[in-house]
C-alpha positions in Angstrom: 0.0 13.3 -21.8 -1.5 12.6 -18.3 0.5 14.2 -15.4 1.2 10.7 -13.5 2.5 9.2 -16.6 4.9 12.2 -17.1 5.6 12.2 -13.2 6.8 8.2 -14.1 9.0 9.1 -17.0 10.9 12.0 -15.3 11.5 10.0 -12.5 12.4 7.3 -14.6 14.9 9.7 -16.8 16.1 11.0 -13.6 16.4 7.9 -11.5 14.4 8.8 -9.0 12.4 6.2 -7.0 8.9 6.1 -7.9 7.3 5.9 -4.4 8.8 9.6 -3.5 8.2 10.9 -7.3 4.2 9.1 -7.2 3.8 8.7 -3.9 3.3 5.1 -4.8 2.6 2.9 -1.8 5.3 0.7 -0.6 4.8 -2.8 1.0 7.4 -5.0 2.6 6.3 -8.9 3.3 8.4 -10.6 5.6 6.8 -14.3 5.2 3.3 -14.6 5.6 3.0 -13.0 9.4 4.2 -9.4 8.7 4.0 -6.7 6.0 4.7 -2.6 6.3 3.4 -0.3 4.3 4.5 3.2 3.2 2.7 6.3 1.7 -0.7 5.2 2.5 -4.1 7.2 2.9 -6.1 5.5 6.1 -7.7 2.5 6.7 -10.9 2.0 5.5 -11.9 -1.6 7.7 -10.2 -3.2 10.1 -11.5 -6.7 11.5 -8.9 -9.9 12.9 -10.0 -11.0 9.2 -9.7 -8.3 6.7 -7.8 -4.9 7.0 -7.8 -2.4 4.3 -5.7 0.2 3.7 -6.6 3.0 1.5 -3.9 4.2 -0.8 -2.8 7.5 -3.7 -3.9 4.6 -6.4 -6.6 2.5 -4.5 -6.7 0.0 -1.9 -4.8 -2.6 -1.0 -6.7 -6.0 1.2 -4.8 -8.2 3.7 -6.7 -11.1 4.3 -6.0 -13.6 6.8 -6.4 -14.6 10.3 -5.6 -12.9 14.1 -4.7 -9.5 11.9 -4.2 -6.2 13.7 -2.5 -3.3 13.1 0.7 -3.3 15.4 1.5 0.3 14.4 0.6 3.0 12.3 2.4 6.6 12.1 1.6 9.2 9.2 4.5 7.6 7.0 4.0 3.7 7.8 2.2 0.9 9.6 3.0 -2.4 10.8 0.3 -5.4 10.2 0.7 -8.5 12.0 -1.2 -12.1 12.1 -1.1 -15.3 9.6 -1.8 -13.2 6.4 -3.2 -15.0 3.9 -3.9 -12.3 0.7 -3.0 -9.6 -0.3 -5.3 -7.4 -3.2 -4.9 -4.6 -4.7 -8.3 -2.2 -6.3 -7.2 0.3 -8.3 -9.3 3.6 -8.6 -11.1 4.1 -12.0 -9.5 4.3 -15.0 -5.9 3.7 -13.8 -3.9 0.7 -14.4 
């Protein structure tokens, strides 16, 4: 059995949230103007257009307009503007 899919069903058994057992990014929207994000990598591109944030399990792409990155610490950051889209890429072979 593959190691995250074990890490999921222990913490699943144990009722554990997944972002601490996976280390599964965690985004909060609040309308279309603000979202924070948890237990990212880095940011891979960052234009008033299109900010990318790399991630354990891929990337994840905020499109929109007037974006920028309010805050960032090594646990979260803050992004701002009229946010359009947001995508998620996972890596290779995960779902």
């Amino acid at each position: 059995m593959e190691k995250e899919q074990l890490r999921e069903r222990l913490a699943s058994a144990a009722g554990m949230p997944k972002d601490v057992t996976m280390k599964a990014a965690v985004i909060t929207v609040l309308g279309n103007f603000e979202a924070c994000i948890e237990n990212y990598r880095g940011i891979t591109e960052y234009t008033e257009c299109l900010i990318r944030i790399q991630t354990k399990g891929g990337q994840i792409r905020f499109t929109g307009r007037h974006l920028q990155v309010e805050y960032y610490t090594n646990d979260e950051m803050k992004i701002t503007g009229r946010i359009e889209t947001i995508e998620f890429t996972h890596k290779e072979g995960r779902e």
